[in-house]
N, C-alpha and C positions, 0 to 999 in steps of 0.2 A: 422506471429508471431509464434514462436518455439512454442510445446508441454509445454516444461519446463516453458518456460516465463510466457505464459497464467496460467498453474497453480500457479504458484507465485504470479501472478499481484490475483488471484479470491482468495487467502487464505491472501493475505495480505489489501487489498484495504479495506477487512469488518472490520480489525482490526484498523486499521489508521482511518479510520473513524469515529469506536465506541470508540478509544483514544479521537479523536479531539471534540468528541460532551460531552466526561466526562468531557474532562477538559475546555471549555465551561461552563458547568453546576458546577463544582467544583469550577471555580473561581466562579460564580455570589453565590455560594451557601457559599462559602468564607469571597465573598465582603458583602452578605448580611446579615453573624454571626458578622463578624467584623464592622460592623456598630452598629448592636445592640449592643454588648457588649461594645462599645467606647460608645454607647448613656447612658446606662446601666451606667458607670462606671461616664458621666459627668453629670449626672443627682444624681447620688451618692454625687459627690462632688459640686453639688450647694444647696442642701438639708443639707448638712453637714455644708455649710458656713450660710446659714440662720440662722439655729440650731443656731449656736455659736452667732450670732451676737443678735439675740433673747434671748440668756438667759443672755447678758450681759448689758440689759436696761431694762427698765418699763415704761409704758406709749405710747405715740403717737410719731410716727418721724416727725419728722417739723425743719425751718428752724429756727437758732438765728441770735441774732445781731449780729454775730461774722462772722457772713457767714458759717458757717459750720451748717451740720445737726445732730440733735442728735436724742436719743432717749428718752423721760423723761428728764428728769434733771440732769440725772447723766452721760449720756455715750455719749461722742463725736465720733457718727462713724466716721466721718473725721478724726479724728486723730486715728482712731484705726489701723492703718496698719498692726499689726502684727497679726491679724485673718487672712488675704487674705495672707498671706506670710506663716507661719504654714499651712493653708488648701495646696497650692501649692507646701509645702514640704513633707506632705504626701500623697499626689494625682498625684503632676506632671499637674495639670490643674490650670488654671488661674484664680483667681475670681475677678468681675469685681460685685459693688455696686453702682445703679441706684437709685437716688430719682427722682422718675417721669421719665424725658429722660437724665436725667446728669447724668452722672459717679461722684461718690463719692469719693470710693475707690478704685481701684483697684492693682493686682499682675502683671502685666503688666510691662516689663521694657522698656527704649530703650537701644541703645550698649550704651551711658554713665551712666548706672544703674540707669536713675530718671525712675520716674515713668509715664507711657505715658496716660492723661486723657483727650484725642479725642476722646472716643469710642462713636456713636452714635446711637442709635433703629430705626432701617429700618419700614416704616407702617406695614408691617406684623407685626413685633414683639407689636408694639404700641396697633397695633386692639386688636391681642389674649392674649397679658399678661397684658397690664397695663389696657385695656379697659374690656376685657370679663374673665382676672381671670386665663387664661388654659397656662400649660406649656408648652412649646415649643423648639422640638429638630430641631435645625437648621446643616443640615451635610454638606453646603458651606455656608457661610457665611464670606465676609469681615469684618476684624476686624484691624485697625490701617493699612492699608495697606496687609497683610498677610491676605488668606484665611485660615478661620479654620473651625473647628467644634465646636458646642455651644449647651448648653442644656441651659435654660432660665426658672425662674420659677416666679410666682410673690410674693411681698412682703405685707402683710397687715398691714395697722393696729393692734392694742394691742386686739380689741374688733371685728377684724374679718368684721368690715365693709366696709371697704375701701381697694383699691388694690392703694398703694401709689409711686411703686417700682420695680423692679426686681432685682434678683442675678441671672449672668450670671457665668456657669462654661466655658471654652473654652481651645482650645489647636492648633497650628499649625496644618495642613495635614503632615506636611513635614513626622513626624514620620511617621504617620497613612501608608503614599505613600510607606515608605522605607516598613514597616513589609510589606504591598501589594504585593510590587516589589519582598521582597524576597522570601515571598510563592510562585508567580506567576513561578523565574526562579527556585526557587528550587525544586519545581512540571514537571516543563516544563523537566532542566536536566534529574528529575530522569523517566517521562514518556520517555524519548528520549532513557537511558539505557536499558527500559523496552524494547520499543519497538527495538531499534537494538537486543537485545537478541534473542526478539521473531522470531524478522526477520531472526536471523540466523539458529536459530531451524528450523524454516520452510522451510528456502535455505536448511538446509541439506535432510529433511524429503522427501523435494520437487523430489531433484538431486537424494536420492536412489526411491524415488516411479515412478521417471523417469523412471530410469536407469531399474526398475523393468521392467516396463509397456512395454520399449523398447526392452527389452528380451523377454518379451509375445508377443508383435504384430509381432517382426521379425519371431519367431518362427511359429507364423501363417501365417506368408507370404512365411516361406521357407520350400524347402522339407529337412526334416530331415538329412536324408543319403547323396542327395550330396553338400549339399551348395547353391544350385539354385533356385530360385520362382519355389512357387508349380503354378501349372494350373490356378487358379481363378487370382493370384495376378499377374499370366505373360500377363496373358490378359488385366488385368486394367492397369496395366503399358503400355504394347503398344499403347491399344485404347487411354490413354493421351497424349503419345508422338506421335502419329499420327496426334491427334487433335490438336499439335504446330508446324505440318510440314511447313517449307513454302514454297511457293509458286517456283514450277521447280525443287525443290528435288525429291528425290526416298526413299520410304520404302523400306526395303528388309525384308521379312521373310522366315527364314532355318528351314526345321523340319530337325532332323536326327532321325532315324530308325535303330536301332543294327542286324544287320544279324543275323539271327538262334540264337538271345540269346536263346531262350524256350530249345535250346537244352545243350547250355553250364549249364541251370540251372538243368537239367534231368542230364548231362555227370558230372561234377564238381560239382556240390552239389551250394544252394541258397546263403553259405556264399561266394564262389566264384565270382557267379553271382553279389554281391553288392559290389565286390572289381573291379568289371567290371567297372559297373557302375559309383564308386567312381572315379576311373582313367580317365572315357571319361571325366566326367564334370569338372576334371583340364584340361585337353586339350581342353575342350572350353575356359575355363578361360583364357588360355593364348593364346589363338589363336583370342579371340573377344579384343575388343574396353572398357572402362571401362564406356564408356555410353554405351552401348549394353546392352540388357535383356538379361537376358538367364533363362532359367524353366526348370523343368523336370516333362512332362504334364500325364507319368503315364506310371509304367512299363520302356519299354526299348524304351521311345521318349521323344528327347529333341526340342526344342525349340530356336532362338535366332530372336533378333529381331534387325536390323541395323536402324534407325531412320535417317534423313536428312543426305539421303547419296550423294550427286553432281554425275550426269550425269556422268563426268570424272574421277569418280573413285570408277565408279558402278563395274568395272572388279573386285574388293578386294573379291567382295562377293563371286566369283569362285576360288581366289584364297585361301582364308581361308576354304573352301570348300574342296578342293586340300589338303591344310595341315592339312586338322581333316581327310581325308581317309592315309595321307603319315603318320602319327603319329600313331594313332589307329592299322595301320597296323603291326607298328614296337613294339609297346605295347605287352608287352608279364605276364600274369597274373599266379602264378601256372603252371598248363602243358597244359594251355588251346591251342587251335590252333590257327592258324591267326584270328584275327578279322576285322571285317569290317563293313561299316554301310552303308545306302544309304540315303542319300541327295537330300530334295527337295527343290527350291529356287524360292516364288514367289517376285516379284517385281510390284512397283505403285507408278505413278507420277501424280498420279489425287488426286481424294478426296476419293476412296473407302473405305469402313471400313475395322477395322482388319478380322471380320467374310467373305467380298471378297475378300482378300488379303491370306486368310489361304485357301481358296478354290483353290488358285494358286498356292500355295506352295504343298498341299497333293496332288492334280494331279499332280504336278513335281516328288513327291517322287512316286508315284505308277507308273509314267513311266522310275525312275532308277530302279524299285524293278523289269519291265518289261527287262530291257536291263540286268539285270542278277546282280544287285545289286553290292555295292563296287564302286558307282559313283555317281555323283550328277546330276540335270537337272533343266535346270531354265525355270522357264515362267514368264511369262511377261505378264502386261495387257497394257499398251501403250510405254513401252519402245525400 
Protein backbone atom coordinates (compact mmCIF):
# COMPACT_ATOMS: atom_id res chain seq x y z
CA UNK A 1 0.00 0.00 0.00
CA UNK A 2 1.43 3.55 -1.23
CA UNK A 3 2.74 6.23 1.32
CA UNK A 4 -0.27 8.36 0.26
CA UNK A 5 -3.00 5.72 0.65
CA UNK A 6 -2.08 4.67 4.22
CA UNK A 7 -1.96 8.31 5.20
CA UNK A 8 -5.42 8.80 3.82
CA UNK A 9 -7.00 5.60 5.05
CA UNK A 10 -5.22 6.83 9.12
CA UNK A 11 -6.66 10.56 8.79
CA UNK A 12 -9.77 9.41 7.37
CA UNK A 13 -10.93 5.95 9.10
CA UNK A 14 -11.00 8.12 12.82
CA UNK A 15 -13.34 10.40 11.27
CA UNK A 16 -15.88 7.97 9.50
CA UNK A 17 -15.95 6.50 12.43
CA UNK A 18 -16.40 9.22 15.09
CA UNK A 19 -19.37 10.37 12.19
CA UNK A 20 -20.95 6.96 12.32
CA UNK A 21 -20.91 6.50 16.31
CA UNK A 22 -22.54 10.58 16.38
CA UNK A 23 -25.08 9.68 14.34
CA UNK A 24 -25.78 6.47 16.03
CA UNK A 25 -25.96 8.37 19.27
CA UNK A 26 -27.85 11.43 17.54
CA UNK A 27 -30.58 9.45 16.12
CA UNK A 28 -31.25 7.35 19.48
CA UNK A 29 -30.88 10.76 21.39
CA UNK A 30 -33.47 12.03 18.56
CA UNK A 31 -35.77 8.99 18.82
CA UNK A 32 -35.49 9.32 22.56
CA UNK A 33 -36.68 13.64 22.58
CA UNK A 34 -39.21 12.67 20.03
CA UNK A 35 -40.85 10.28 22.16
CA UNK A 36 -41.07 12.32 25.00
CA UNK A 37 -42.19 15.25 23.50
CA UNK A 38 -45.06 13.20 21.35
CA UNK A 39 -45.63 11.56 25.04
CA UNK A 40 -45.56 15.14 26.41
CA UNK A 41 -47.93 16.51 23.94
CA UNK A 42 -50.62 13.24 24.17
CA UNK A 43 -50.65 13.31 27.69
CA UNK A 44 -51.37 17.06 27.24
CA UNK A 45 -54.30 16.26 25.27
CA UNK A 46 -56.01 13.52 27.26
CA UNK A 47 -55.69 15.78 30.31
CA UNK A 48 -57.37 18.52 28.31
CA UNK A 49 -60.37 16.09 27.07
CA UNK A 50 -61.04 15.11 30.74
CA UNK A 51 -60.89 18.54 31.87
CA UNK A 52 -63.73 19.29 29.34
CA UNK A 53 -65.74 16.40 29.83
CA UNK A 54 -65.60 17.01 33.71
CA UNK A 55 -66.59 20.51 33.87
CA UNK A 56 -69.56 19.57 31.75
CA UNK A 57 -71.49 17.25 34.35
CA UNK A 58 -71.89 16.77 38.12
CA UNK A 59 -72.30 13.94 39.98
CA UNK A 60 -71.31 10.11 39.37
CA UNK A 61 -71.07 8.44 35.69
CA UNK A 62 -73.19 5.46 35.33
CA UNK A 63 -75.13 3.81 32.92
CA UNK A 64 -79.20 4.86 31.94
CA UNK A 65 -81.97 3.17 30.59
CA UNK A 66 -81.28 4.62 27.36
CA UNK A 67 -77.98 2.72 27.12
CA UNK A 68 -75.92 5.60 27.07
CA UNK A 69 -73.73 6.93 29.91
CA UNK A 70 -74.05 10.05 31.56
CA UNK A 71 -72.80 12.11 34.07
CA UNK A 72 -75.48 13.35 36.82
CA UNK A 73 -78.45 13.95 35.27
CA UNK A 74 -77.80 16.40 32.96
CA UNK A 75 -74.89 15.34 30.41
CA UNK A 76 -75.10 12.65 27.98
CA UNK A 77 -71.45 11.71 27.29
CA UNK A 78 -72.54 9.53 24.60
CA UNK A 79 -73.93 12.03 22.69
CA UNK A 80 -71.34 14.53 23.36
CA UNK A 81 -69.19 14.07 20.31
CA UNK A 82 -68.30 17.36 19.79
CA UNK A 83 -65.70 17.52 22.89
CA UNK A 84 -63.49 14.62 21.14
CA UNK A 85 -63.72 16.31 17.73
CA UNK A 86 -62.80 20.07 19.06
CA UNK A 87 -59.91 18.53 21.33
CA UNK A 88 -58.69 16.62 17.85
CA UNK A 89 -58.97 19.86 16.03
CA UNK A 90 -56.80 21.48 18.31
CA UNK A 91 -54.29 18.78 19.14
CA UNK A 92 -54.24 16.54 15.93
CA UNK A 93 -54.81 13.53 18.56
CA UNK A 94 -57.50 11.32 18.90
CA UNK A 95 -59.68 10.91 21.89
CA UNK A 96 -61.21 7.86 22.79
CA UNK A 97 -63.82 7.74 26.19
CA UNK A 98 -63.81 4.50 28.18
CA UNK A 99 -66.59 3.57 30.76
CA UNK A 100 -64.96 0.68 32.36
CA UNK A 101 -63.39 -1.39 29.07
CA UNK A 102 -66.16 0.21 26.48
CA UNK A 103 -65.49 3.03 24.21
CA UNK A 104 -67.97 5.63 24.68
CA UNK A 105 -67.01 8.11 22.67
CA UNK A 106 -64.58 8.53 20.64
CA UNK A 107 -62.62 10.93 17.43
CA UNK A 108 -61.76 8.01 15.58
CA UNK A 109 -63.16 7.75 11.95
CA UNK A 110 -63.22 5.19 9.38
CA UNK A 111 -62.77 6.15 5.31
CA UNK A 112 -66.69 6.52 5.36
CA UNK A 113 -66.46 9.20 8.19
CA UNK A 114 -68.58 6.98 11.09
CA UNK A 115 -67.08 6.77 13.82
CA UNK A 116 -65.12 3.49 14.70
CA UNK A 117 -66.10 2.10 18.47
CA UNK A 118 -64.00 -1.41 18.59
CA UNK A 119 -61.31 0.03 20.49
CA UNK A 120 -60.48 -2.45 23.21
CA UNK A 121 -58.04 -2.13 26.78
CA UNK A 122 -55.19 -4.77 26.40
CA UNK A 123 -54.63 -6.23 30.55
CA UNK A 124 -51.76 -3.96 30.85
CA UNK A 125 -53.82 -1.06 30.38
CA UNK A 126 -56.90 -2.69 32.56
CA UNK A 127 -54.14 -3.65 35.64
CA UNK A 128 -52.51 -0.01 35.77
CA UNK A 129 -55.45 2.46 34.75
CA UNK A 130 -58.75 1.18 35.63
CA UNK A 131 -57.46 -1.21 38.34
CA UNK A 132 -54.39 0.68 40.24
CA UNK A 133 -55.26 4.50 39.12
CA UNK A 134 -51.60 5.37 37.19
CA UNK A 135 -51.30 6.83 33.85
CA UNK A 136 -50.10 5.14 31.14
CA UNK A 137 -47.91 6.03 27.99
CA UNK A 138 -48.18 3.35 25.54
CA UNK A 139 -45.55 4.16 22.36
CA UNK A 140 -46.85 0.91 20.23
CA UNK A 141 -49.88 0.12 20.78
CA UNK A 142 -52.71 -1.35 18.46
CA UNK A 143 -55.56 0.54 18.07
CA UNK A 144 -58.49 -0.36 15.31
CA UNK A 145 -56.05 -2.06 13.42
CA UNK A 146 -53.35 0.83 13.01
CA UNK A 147 -50.39 0.94 15.36
CA UNK A 148 -50.08 4.11 17.39
CA UNK A 149 -49.08 6.02 20.14
CA UNK A 150 -51.37 6.61 23.29
CA UNK A 151 -51.20 8.29 26.47
CA UNK A 152 -54.14 6.82 28.80
CA UNK A 153 -55.13 8.48 31.93
CA UNK A 154 -57.97 7.27 34.43
CA UNK A 155 -61.29 8.57 34.93
CA UNK A 156 -62.83 9.01 38.49
CA UNK A 157 -65.63 9.46 40.08
CA UNK A 158 -67.12 13.05 41.24
CA UNK A 159 -65.92 12.22 44.89
CA UNK A 160 -62.27 10.83 43.80
CA UNK A 161 -63.18 7.38 45.00
CA UNK A 162 -63.54 5.11 42.30
CA UNK A 163 -61.43 4.87 39.02
CA UNK A 164 -64.60 4.09 36.61
CA UNK A 165 -62.90 4.89 33.13
CA UNK A 166 -60.21 6.05 31.01
CA UNK A 167 -59.55 8.85 28.44
CA UNK A 168 -57.25 7.71 25.85
CA UNK A 169 -55.29 10.43 23.62
CA UNK A 170 -53.65 8.48 20.50
CA UNK A 171 -52.26 9.18 17.15
CA UNK A 172 -51.13 6.99 14.16
CA UNK A 173 -47.04 6.33 13.90
CA UNK A 174 -47.44 7.00 10.34
CA UNK A 175 -46.53 10.86 11.14
CA UNK A 176 -44.34 10.20 14.01
CA UNK A 177 -42.14 7.44 11.24
CA UNK A 178 -42.33 10.19 8.34
CA UNK A 179 -40.70 13.29 10.88
CA UNK A 180 -38.07 10.08 11.95
CA UNK A 181 -37.40 9.28 8.49
CA UNK A 182 -36.89 12.73 7.59
CA UNK A 183 -34.33 13.75 10.43
CA UNK A 184 -32.80 10.51 9.92
CA UNK A 185 -32.10 11.20 5.85
CA UNK A 186 -31.77 14.72 6.31
CA UNK A 187 -28.97 14.16 9.08
CA UNK A 188 -27.49 11.26 7.05
CA UNK A 189 -27.39 13.79 3.52
CA UNK A 190 -25.99 16.63 5.20
CA UNK A 191 -23.37 14.22 7.42
CA UNK A 192 -22.46 12.50 3.82
CA UNK A 193 -21.69 16.61 2.56
CA UNK A 194 -19.72 16.89 5.62
CA UNK A 195 -17.81 14.27 5.37
CA UNK A 196 -17.02 14.30 1.40
CA UNK A 197 -15.90 17.82 2.06
CA UNK A 198 -13.79 16.68 4.73
CA UNK A 199 -12.41 13.96 2.73
CA UNK A 200 -11.43 16.35 0.13
CA UNK A 201 -9.55 18.58 2.28
CA UNK A 202 -7.71 15.94 3.58
CA UNK A 203 -7.08 14.11 -0.16
CA UNK A 204 -5.70 17.53 -0.71
CA UNK A 205 -3.64 18.16 2.50
CA UNK A 206 -2.68 14.48 2.12
CA UNK A 207 -1.30 14.54 -1.84
CA UNK A 208 0.71 18.11 -0.86
CA UNK A 209 2.25 16.51 2.61
CA UNK A 210 2.94 13.73 0.22
CA UNK A 211 4.42 15.27 -2.29
CA UNK A 212 6.43 17.24 0.51
CA UNK A 213 7.65 14.17 2.39
CA UNK A 214 8.53 12.69 -1.11
CA UNK A 215 10.94 15.70 -1.95
CA UNK A 216 12.40 15.12 1.64
CA UNK A 217 13.22 11.38 1.44
CA UNK A 218 14.30 11.52 -2.32
CA UNK A 219 16.57 14.27 -1.35
CA UNK A 220 17.96 12.02 1.46
CA UNK A 221 18.44 9.38 -0.63
CA UNK A 222 20.14 11.33 -3.54
CA UNK A 223 23.49 13.00 -3.88
CA UNK A 224 22.81 16.44 -4.38
CA UNK A 225 25.12 17.57 -7.31
CA UNK A 226 24.60 14.59 -9.56
CA UNK A 227 21.26 12.98 -9.53
CA UNK A 228 22.43 9.43 -8.17
CA UNK A 229 21.79 7.58 -4.69
CA UNK A 230 24.13 8.78 -2.20
CA UNK A 231 26.22 5.70 -0.57
CA UNK A 232 23.90 4.42 2.26
CA UNK A 233 20.72 4.33 -0.13
CA UNK A 234 22.86 2.63 -3.05
CA UNK A 235 23.78 -0.01 -0.81
CA UNK A 236 20.21 -0.75 0.58
CA UNK A 237 18.92 -0.73 -2.79
CA UNK A 238 21.40 -3.39 -3.97
CA UNK A 239 21.46 -5.50 -0.85
CA UNK A 240 17.20 -5.75 -1.71
CA UNK A 241 17.65 -6.40 -5.11
CA UNK A 242 20.19 -9.05 -4.49
CA UNK A 243 17.97 -10.49 -1.90
CA UNK A 244 15.14 -11.11 -5.23
CA UNK A 245 17.85 -12.46 -7.39
CA UNK A 246 16.93 -15.62 -8.75
CA UNK A 247 18.02 -18.50 -8.94
CA UNK A 248 21.22 -18.72 -12.14
CA UNK A 249 21.33 -15.16 -12.57
CA UNK A 250 24.31 -12.92 -12.22
CA UNK A 251 24.81 -9.73 -10.04
CA UNK A 252 27.18 -7.23 -11.57
CA UNK A 253 28.67 -4.55 -9.56
CA UNK A 254 30.96 -1.48 -11.43
CA UNK A 255 32.77 0.92 -9.20
CA UNK A 256 34.19 3.71 -11.50
CA UNK A 257 37.12 5.78 -10.31
CA UNK A 258 37.96 9.28 -12.27
CA UNK A 259 41.68 9.48 -13.14
CA UNK A 260 43.66 12.32 -11.44
CA UNK A 261 40.44 14.18 -10.62
CA UNK A 262 42.56 15.79 -7.21
CA UNK A 263 44.42 17.27 -9.92
CA UNK A 264 41.72 18.70 -12.44
CA UNK A 265 40.43 20.17 -9.06
CA UNK A 266 44.04 21.90 -7.93
CA UNK A 267 44.54 22.71 -12.22
CA UNK A 268 40.69 24.16 -13.09
CA UNK A 269 39.44 25.07 -9.87
CA UNK A 270 36.39 22.89 -7.67
CA UNK A 271 33.66 24.54 -9.70
CA UNK A 272 35.13 22.70 -12.82
CA UNK A 273 35.59 19.70 -10.94
CA UNK A 274 31.61 19.28 -10.20
CA UNK A 275 30.89 20.17 -13.78
CA UNK A 276 33.16 16.87 -14.26
CA UNK A 277 31.35 15.12 -12.26
CA UNK A 278 27.82 16.41 -13.28
CA UNK A 279 28.72 15.15 -17.00
CA UNK A 280 30.12 11.52 -15.91
CA UNK A 281 26.82 10.81 -14.08
CA UNK A 282 24.76 11.58 -17.37
CA UNK A 283 26.82 9.29 -19.12
CA UNK A 284 26.00 6.75 -16.66
CA UNK A 285 22.46 7.68 -17.09
CA UNK A 286 22.41 6.85 -20.30
CA UNK A 287 24.59 4.24 -20.77
CA UNK A 288 22.75 1.90 -17.72
CA UNK A 289 19.50 0.12 -17.71
CA UNK A 290 16.49 2.07 -15.95
CA UNK A 291 16.37 -0.77 -13.28
CA UNK A 292 20.09 -0.35 -12.56
CA UNK A 293 21.24 1.68 -9.37
CA UNK A 294 23.63 3.81 -9.85
CA UNK A 295 25.26 6.11 -6.50
CA UNK A 296 27.79 8.44 -6.22
CA UNK A 297 29.56 6.70 -2.99
CA UNK A 298 31.92 9.86 -2.47
CA UNK A 299 34.16 12.24 -3.95
CA UNK A 300 35.23 11.03 -7.64
CA UNK A 301 33.45 7.03 -7.25
CA UNK A 302 30.68 6.01 -8.74
CA UNK A 303 28.77 3.00 -8.30
CA UNK A 304 26.18 0.87 -10.62
CA UNK A 305 24.67 -2.11 -9.75
CA UNK A 306 23.23 -4.60 -12.77
CA UNK A 307 20.71 -6.96 -10.86
CA UNK A 308 19.37 -10.41 -12.50
CA UNK A 309 21.47 -10.16 -15.31
CA UNK A 310 21.24 -13.92 -17.58
CA UNK A 311 24.45 -15.71 -18.05
CA UNK A 312 24.05 -14.76 -21.91
CA UNK A 313 24.13 -11.42 -21.75
CA UNK A 314 26.61 -11.10 -18.97
CA UNK A 315 29.27 -9.61 -21.93
CA UNK A 316 26.75 -6.02 -21.61
CA UNK A 317 28.59 -5.37 -18.48
CA UNK A 318 32.10 -4.95 -20.66
CA UNK A 319 30.45 -3.40 -23.06
CA UNK A 320 28.82 -0.39 -21.22
CA UNK A 321 32.15 -0.38 -19.41
CA UNK A 322 33.72 0.15 -22.96
CA UNK A 323 31.18 3.05 -23.53
CA UNK A 324 31.54 5.04 -20.17
CA UNK A 325 35.76 4.89 -21.03
CA UNK A 326 34.62 5.77 -25.19
CA UNK A 327 32.33 8.77 -23.96
CA UNK A 328 34.19 10.29 -20.93
CA UNK A 329 37.15 10.18 -23.22
CA UNK A 330 35.46 12.33 -25.93
CA UNK A 331 33.85 14.71 -23.06
CA UNK A 332 35.46 17.67 -23.11
CA UNK A 333 34.83 20.13 -19.91
CA UNK A 334 36.40 23.98 -19.96
CA UNK A 335 40.08 23.39 -21.16
CA UNK A 336 40.27 20.50 -19.04
CA UNK A 337 42.53 17.43 -20.71
CA UNK A 338 41.48 14.04 -21.71
CA UNK A 339 39.51 12.37 -19.08
CA UNK A 340 39.42 8.95 -18.13
CA UNK A 341 38.30 6.70 -15.35
CA UNK A 342 39.12 3.07 -14.42
CA UNK A 343 36.58 0.44 -14.01
CA UNK A 344 36.12 -2.35 -11.75
CA UNK A 345 33.60 -5.12 -12.38
CA UNK A 346 32.69 -7.68 -9.77
CA UNK A 347 30.33 -10.39 -10.65
CA UNK A 348 28.06 -13.35 -8.52
CA UNK A 349 25.83 -16.17 -9.35
CA UNK A 350 25.64 -17.44 -5.82
CA UNK A 351 24.13 -15.99 -2.85
CA UNK A 352 27.11 -13.73 -1.64
CA UNK A 353 26.25 -10.37 -0.11
CA UNK A 354 26.65 -6.97 -1.61
CA UNK A 355 29.68 -6.47 1.14
CA UNK A 356 31.45 -9.94 -1.02
CA UNK A 357 30.51 -8.77 -4.20
CA UNK A 358 32.05 -5.15 -3.62
CA UNK A 359 35.18 -6.85 -2.36
CA UNK A 360 35.28 -8.15 -6.15
CA UNK A 361 34.62 -5.19 -7.90
CA UNK A 362 37.41 -2.81 -5.72
CA UNK A 363 40.08 -5.60 -6.46
CA UNK A 364 39.03 -5.35 -10.24
CA UNK A 365 39.44 -1.52 -10.10
CA UNK A 366 42.80 -1.58 -8.19
CA UNK A 367 43.98 -3.93 -10.79
CA UNK A 368 42.86 -1.53 -13.79
CA UNK A 369 44.39 1.52 -11.60
CA UNK A 370 47.59 -1.23 -11.70
CA UNK A 371 47.50 -1.86 -15.77
CA UNK A 372 47.78 2.05 -16.01
CA UNK A 373 44.21 3.12 -15.60
CA UNK A 374 41.61 4.31 -18.46
CA UNK A 375 40.26 0.57 -18.50
CA UNK A 376 38.12 -1.65 -16.85
CA UNK A 377 38.80 -5.41 -15.25
CA UNK A 378 36.28 -7.80 -14.14
CA UNK A 379 36.34 -10.59 -11.61
CA UNK A 380 34.42 -13.00 -11.06
CA UNK A 381 33.49 -15.32 -8.07
CA UNK A 382 31.94 -18.42 -9.95
CA UNK A 383 31.22 -17.08 -13.26
Amino acid sequence: MKYRTKLLLANCIPIVVFAAISLMVGFSQFQTNIYAEKESHLKSAALAAESFYSSHGYGDYGWKEDGNVWRGMNFNVSEEAGLVDDIKEQTGADITFFFGESPVMTSIRDEGNARIIRTTLGEIIREQVLEKGNQLWCPNIEINGSVCQAYIIPIYQEDGSKVVGAMMASQTVVKFNQVLENYIMTTVLVMLIVLLTVFLIIRWYVGRFSDEFKAVRDKSRMDLLTGLYNKHFFEEAAGKAMAKKKAGNVSVLLIFDLDDFKEINDVYGHQIGDEVLKAFAHILFRAFRTKDILGRIGGDEFMAFMPDMTTDVLHRADEIAQEVLDELAALKVGDTKRLSCSIGIGTDAGEKSFKEIYSLADRALYEAKKRGKACYVRQSADV
